[in-house]
VEXKOLTI-865145 format. One record per residue: residue number from 1; x, y, z of N, C-alpha, C in turn. Coordinates in nm, 2 decimals, decimal comma. Each point is the difference from the previous one (the first is absolute). Layout:
N
  lumdren     n.x     n.y     n.z    ca.x    ca.y    ca.z     c.x     c.y     c.z
      NUM       X       Y       Z       X       Y       Z       X       Y       Z
...
This chain:
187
  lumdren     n.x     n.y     n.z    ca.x    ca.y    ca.z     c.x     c.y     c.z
        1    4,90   -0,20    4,09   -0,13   -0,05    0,04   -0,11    0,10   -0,04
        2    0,01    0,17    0,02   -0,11    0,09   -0,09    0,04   -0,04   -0,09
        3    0,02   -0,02   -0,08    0,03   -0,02   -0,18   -0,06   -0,10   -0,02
        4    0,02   -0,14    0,09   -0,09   -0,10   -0,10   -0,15    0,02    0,09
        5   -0,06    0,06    0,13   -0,11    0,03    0,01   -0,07    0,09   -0,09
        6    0,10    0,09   -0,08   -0,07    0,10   -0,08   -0,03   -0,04   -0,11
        7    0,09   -0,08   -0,03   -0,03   -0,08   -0,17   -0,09   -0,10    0,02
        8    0,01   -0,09    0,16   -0,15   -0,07    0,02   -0,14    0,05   -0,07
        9    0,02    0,14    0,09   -0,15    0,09    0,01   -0,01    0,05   -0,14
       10    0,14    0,01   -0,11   -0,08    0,09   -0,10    0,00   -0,12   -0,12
       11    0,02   -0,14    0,02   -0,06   -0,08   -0,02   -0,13   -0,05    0,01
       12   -0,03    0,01    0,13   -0,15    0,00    0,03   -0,11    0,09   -0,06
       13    0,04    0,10   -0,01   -0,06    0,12   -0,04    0,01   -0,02   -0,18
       14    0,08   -0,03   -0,05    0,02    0,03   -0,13   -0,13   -0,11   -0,06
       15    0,00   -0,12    0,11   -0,05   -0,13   -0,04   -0,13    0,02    0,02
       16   -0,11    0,08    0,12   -0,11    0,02    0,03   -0,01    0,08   -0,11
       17    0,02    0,14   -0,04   -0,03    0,09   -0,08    0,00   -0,07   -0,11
       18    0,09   -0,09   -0,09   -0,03   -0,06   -0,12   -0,10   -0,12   -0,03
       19   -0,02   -0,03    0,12   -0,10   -0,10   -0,01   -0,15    0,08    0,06
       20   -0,01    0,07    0,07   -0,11    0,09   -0,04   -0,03    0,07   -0,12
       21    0,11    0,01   -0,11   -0,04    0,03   -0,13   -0,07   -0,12   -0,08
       22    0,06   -0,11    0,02   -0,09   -0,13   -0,05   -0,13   -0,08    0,07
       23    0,01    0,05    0,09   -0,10   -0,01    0,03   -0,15    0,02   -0,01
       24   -0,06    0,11   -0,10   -0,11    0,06   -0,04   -0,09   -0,13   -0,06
       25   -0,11    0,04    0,08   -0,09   -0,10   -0,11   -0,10    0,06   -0,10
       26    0,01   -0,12   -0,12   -0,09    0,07   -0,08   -0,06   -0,12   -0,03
       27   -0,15    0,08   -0,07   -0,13   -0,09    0,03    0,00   -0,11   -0,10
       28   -0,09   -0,06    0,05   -0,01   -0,12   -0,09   -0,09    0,06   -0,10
       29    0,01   -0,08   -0,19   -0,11    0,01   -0,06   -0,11    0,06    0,03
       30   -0,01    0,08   -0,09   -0,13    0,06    0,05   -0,13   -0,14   -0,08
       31   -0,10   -0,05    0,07   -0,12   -0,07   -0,10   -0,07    0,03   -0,11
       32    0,02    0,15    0,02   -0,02    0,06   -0,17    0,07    0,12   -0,06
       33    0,14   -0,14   -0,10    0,13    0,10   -0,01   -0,08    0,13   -0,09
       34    0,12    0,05    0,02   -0,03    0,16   -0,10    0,10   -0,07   -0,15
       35   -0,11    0,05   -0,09    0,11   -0,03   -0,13   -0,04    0,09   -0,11
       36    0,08   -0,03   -0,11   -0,08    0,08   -0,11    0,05    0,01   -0,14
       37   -0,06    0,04   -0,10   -0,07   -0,04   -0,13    0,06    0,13   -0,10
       38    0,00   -0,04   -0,08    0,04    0,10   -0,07   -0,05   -0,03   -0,18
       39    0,04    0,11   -0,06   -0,01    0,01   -0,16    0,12    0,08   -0,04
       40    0,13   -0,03   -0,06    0,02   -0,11   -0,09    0,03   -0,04    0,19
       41   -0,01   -0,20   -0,06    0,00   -0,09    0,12    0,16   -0,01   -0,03
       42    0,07   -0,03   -0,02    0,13   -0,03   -0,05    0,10    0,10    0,11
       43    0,04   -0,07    0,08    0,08    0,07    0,14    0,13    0,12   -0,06
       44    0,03   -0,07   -0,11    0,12    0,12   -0,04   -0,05    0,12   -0,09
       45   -0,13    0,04   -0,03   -0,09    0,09   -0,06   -0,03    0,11    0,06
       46    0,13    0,09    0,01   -0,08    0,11    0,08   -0,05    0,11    0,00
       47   -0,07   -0,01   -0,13   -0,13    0,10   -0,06   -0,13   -0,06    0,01
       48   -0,03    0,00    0,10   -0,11   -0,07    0,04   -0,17    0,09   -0,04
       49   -0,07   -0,05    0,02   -0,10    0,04   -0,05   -0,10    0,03    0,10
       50   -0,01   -0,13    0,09   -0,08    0,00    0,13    0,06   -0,12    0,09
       51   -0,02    0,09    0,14    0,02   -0,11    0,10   -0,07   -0,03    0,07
       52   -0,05   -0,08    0,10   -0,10   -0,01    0,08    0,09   -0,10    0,14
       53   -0,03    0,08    0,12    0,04   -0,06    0,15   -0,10   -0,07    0,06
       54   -0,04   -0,13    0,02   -0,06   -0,07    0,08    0,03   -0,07    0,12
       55   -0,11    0,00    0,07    0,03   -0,12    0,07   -0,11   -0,13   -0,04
       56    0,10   -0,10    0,01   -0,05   -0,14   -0,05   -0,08   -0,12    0,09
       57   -0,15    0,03    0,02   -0,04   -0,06    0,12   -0,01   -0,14   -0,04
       58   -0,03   -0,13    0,05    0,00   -0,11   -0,04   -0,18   -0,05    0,07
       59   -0,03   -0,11   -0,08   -0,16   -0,07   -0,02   -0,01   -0,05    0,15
       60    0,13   -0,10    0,03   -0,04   -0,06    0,11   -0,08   -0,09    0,04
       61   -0,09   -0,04   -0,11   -0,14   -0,10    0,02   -0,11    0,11   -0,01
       62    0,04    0,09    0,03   -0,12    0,20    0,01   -0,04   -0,03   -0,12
       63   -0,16    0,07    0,01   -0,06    0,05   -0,11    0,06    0,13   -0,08
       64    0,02    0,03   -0,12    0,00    0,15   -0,05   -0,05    0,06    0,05
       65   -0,16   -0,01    0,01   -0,10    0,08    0,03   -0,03    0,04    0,16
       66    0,10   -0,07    0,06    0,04    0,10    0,14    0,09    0,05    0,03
       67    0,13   -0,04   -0,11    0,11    0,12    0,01    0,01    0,13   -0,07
       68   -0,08    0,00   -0,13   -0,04    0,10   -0,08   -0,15   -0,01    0,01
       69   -0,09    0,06    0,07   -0,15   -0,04   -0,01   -0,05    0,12   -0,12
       70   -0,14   -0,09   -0,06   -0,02    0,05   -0,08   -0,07    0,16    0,04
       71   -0,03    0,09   -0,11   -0,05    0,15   -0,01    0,08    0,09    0,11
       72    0,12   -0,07    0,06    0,08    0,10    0,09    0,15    0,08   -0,04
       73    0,00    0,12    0,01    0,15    0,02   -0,07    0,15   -0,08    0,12
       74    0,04   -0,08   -0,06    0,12   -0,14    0,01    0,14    0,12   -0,03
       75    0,10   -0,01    0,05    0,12    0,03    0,02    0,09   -0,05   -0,14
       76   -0,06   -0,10   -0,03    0,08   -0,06   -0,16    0,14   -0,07    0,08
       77   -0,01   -0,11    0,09    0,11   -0,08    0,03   -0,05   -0,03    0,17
       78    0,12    0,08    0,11    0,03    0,00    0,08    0,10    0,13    0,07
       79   -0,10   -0,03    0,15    0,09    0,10    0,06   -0,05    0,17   -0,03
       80    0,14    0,08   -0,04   -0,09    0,11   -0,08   -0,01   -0,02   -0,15
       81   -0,06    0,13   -0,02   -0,08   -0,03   -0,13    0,09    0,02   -0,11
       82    0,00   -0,12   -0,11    0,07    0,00   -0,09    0,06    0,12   -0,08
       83    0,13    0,06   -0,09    0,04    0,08    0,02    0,05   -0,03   -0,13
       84   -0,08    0,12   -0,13    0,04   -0,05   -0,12    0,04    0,15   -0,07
       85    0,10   -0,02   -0,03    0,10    0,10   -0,11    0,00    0,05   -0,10
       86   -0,04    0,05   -0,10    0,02    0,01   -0,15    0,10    0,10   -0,04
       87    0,11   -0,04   -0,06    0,13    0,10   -0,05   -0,04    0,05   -0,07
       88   -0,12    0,05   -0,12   -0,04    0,04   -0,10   -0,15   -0,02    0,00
       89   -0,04    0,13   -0,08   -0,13    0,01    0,04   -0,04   -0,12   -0,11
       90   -0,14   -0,08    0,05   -0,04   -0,06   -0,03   -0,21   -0,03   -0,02
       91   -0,02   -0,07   -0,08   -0,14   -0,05   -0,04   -0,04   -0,15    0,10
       92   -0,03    0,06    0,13    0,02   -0,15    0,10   -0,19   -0,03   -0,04
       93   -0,02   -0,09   -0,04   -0,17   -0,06   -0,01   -0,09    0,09   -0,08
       94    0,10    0,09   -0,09   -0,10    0,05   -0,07    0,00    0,14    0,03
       95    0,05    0,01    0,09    0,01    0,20    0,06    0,13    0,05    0,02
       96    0,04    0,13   -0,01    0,11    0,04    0,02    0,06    0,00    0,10
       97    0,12   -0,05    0,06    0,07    0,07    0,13    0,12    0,08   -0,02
       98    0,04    0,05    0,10    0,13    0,08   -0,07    0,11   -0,08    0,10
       99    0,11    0,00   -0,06    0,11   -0,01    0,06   -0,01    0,02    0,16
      100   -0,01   -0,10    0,14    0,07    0,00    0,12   -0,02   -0,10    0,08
      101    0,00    0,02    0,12   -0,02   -0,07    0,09   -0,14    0,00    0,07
      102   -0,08   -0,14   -0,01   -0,15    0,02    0,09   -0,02   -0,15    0,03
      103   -0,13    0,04    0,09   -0,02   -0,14    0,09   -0,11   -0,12   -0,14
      104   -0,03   -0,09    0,06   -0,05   -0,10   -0,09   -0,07   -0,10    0,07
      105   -0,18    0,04    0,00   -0,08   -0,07    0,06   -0,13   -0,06   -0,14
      106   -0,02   -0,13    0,08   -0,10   -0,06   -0,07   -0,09    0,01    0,07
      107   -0,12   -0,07   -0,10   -0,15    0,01    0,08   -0,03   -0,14   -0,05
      108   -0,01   -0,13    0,06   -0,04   -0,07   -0,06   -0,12   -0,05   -0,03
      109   -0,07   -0,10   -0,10   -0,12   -0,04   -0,02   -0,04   -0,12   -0,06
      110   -0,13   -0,02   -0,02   -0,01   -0,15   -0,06    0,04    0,01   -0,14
      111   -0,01    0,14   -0,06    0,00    0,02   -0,15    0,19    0,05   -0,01
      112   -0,01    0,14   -0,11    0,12    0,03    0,02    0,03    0,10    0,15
      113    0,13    0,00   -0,01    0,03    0,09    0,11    0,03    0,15   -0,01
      114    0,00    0,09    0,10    0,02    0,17   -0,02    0,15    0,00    0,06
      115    0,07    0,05   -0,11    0,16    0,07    0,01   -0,01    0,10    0,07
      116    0,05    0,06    0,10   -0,01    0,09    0,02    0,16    0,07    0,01
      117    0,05    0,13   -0,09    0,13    0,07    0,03   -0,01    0,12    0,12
      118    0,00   -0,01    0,09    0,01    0,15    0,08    0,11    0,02    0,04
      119    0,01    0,14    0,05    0,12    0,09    0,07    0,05   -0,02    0,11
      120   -0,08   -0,09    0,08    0,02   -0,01    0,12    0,11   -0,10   -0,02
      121    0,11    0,08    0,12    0,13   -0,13    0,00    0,03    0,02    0,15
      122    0,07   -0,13    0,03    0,05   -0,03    0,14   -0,13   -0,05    0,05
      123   -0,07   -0,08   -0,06   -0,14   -0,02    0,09   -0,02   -0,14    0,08
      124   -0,01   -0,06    0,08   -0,05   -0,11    0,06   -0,10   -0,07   -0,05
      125    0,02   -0,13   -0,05   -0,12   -0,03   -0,04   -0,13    0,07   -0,11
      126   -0,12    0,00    0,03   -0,04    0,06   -0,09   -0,13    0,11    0,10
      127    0,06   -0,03    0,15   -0,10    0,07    0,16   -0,01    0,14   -0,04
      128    0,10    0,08   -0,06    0,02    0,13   -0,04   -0,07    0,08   -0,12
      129   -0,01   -0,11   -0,11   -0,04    0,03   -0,17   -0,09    0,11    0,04
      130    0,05    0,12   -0,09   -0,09    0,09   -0,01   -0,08   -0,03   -0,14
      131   -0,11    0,02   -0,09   -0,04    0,01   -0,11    0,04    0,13   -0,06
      132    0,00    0,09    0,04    0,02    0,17   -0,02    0,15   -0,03   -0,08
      133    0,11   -0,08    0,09    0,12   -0,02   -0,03    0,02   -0,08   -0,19
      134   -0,16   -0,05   -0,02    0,06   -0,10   -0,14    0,05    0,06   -0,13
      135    0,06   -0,01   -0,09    0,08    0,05   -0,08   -0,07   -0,07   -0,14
      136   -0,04   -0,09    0,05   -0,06   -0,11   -0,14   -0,12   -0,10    0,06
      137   -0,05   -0,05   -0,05   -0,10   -0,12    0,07   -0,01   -0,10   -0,18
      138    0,06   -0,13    0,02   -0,06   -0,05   -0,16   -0,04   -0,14    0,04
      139   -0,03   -0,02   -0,11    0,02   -0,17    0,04    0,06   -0,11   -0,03
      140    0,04   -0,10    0,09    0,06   -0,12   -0,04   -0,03   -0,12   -0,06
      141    0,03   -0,05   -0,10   -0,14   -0,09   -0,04    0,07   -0,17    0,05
      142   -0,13   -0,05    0,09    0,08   -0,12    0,06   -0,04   -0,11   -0,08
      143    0,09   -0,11    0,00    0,02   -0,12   -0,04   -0,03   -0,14    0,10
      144    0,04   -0,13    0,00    0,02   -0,12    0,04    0,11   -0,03   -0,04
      145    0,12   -0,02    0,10    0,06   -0,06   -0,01    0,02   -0,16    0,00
      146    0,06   -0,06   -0,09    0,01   -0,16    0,04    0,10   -0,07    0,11
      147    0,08    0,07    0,06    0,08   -0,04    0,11   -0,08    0,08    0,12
      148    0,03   -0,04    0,11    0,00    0,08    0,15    0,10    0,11    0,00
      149   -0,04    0,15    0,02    0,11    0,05    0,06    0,00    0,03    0,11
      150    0,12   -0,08    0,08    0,02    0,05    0,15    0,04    0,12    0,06
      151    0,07    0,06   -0,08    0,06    0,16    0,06   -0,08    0,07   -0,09
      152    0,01    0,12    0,05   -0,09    0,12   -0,05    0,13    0,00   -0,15
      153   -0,02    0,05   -0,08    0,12    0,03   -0,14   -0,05    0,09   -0,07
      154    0,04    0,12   -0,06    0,05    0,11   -0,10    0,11   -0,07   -0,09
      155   -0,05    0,00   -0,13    0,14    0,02   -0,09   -0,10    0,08   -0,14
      156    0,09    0,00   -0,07   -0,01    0,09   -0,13    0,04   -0,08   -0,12
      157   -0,08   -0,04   -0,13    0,00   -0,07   -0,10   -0,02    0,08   -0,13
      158    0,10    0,04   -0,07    0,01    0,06   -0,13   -0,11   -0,07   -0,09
      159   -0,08    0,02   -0,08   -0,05   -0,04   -0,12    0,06   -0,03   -0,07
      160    0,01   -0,08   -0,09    0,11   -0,02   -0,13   -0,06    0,09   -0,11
      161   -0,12   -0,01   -0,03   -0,07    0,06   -0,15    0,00    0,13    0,01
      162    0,01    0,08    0,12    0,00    0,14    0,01    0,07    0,04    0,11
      163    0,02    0,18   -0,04    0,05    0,04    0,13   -0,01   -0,02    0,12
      164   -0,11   -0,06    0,06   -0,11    0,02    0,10    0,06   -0,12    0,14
      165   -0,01    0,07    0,10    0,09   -0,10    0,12   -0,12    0,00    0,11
      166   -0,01   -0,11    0,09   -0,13   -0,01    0,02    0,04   -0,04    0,17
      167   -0,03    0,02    0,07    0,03    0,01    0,14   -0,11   -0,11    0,05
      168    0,09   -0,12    0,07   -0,10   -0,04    0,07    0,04   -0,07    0,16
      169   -0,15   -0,01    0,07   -0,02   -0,04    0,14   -0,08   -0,12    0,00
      170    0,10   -0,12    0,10   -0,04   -0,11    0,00    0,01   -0,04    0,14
      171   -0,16   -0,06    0,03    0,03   -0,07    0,12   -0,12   -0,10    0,04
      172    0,01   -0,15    0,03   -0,06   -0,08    0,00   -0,04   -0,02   -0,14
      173   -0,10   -0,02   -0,04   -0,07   -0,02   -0,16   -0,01    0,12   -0,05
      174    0,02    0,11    0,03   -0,04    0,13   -0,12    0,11    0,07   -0,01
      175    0,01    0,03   -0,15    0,09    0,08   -0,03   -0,07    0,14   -0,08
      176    0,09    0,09    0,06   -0,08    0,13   -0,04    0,11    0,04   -0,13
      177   -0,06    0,08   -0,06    0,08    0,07   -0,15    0,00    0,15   -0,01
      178    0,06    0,06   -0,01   -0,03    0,14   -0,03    0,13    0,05   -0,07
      179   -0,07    0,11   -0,13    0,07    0,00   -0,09    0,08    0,10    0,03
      180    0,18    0,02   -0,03    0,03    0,11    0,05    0,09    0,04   -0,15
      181    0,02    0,15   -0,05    0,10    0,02   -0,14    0,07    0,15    0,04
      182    0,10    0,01   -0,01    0,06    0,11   -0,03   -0,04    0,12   -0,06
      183   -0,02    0,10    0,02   -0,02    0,13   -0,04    0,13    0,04   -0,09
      184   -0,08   -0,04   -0,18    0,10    0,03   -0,12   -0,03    0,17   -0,06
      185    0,08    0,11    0,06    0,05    0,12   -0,05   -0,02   -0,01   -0,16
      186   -0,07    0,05   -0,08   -0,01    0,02   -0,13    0,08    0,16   -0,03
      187    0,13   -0,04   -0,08    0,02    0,16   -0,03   -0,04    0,04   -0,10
């Protein structure tokens, strides 16, 4: 009789304890996933050039111009502020950066837009942006797109006729461009 009460209980016990391991919840979708972009784009390439972390907010029926308003520094997605890489120093819009890790805010406007590279990382949004912090300021030169873009998007498009790889941000009708090249060592 103790023996099968005990194997009852360490039954019970075995079964609460393992099912409190399955139990955990985890969240739903976040509304504006985190994703991210790269140069080379090709997933088995892992000499990469630049990466960029976003979060991907969506239109919704929203104006652009109240989720990124214009002449204010914008976070560059969602969430915190986008989070871009370079393995190799580089010529991002025309100016030098070197090799690391920094944050990635825009300024947008009716014309082109202001890139901005700063130091600041781990930042929230764009509530914190210091200017003191910027590393680069250039510009984006915007376009019209012919489709709608619903999610905020980053990708990276090689040139064919030249070296030159050209980074762009797309959301609703405007697509931004900014030129980005590798830093070529002459010996």
């Amino acid at each position: 009789m103790k023996k099968s009460i005990l194997s009852v209980l360490v039954l019970v016990l075995a079964f609460t304890t393992s099912s409190n391991l399955f139990a955990q919840k985890f969240p739903k979708l976040d509304v504006s996933p985190m994703d991210a972009a790269s140069y080379p784009t090709h997933w088995k390439n892992s000499d990469k050039l630049v990466k960029v972390i976003y979060g991907r907010p969506q239109l919704k029926g929203r104006d652009l111009s109240k989720l990124a308003p214009n002449d204010k520094v914008w976070r560059t997605g969602a969430n915190e502020a986008a989070e871009i890489t370079f393995y190799k120093d580089v010529v991002f819009g025309g100016k030098d950066v070197k090799a690391g890790t920094y944050s990635l805010f825009t300024i947008p406007t009716d014309g082109d837009w202001t890139i901005i590279i700063s130091n600041q990382r781990n930042v929230w949004g764009s509530y914190f942006y210091k200017k003191e912090q910027d590393v680069i300021r250039v510009s984006g030169k915007v376009s019209e797109s012919n489709k709608n873009i619903e999610a905020f998007s980053i990708t990276f498009n090689k040139k064919e006729e030249a070296k030159n790889i050209n980074m762009y941000l797309g959301w609703g009708t405007k697509v931004v461009t900014i030129p980005l090249n590798e830093v070529v060592v002459k010996e």
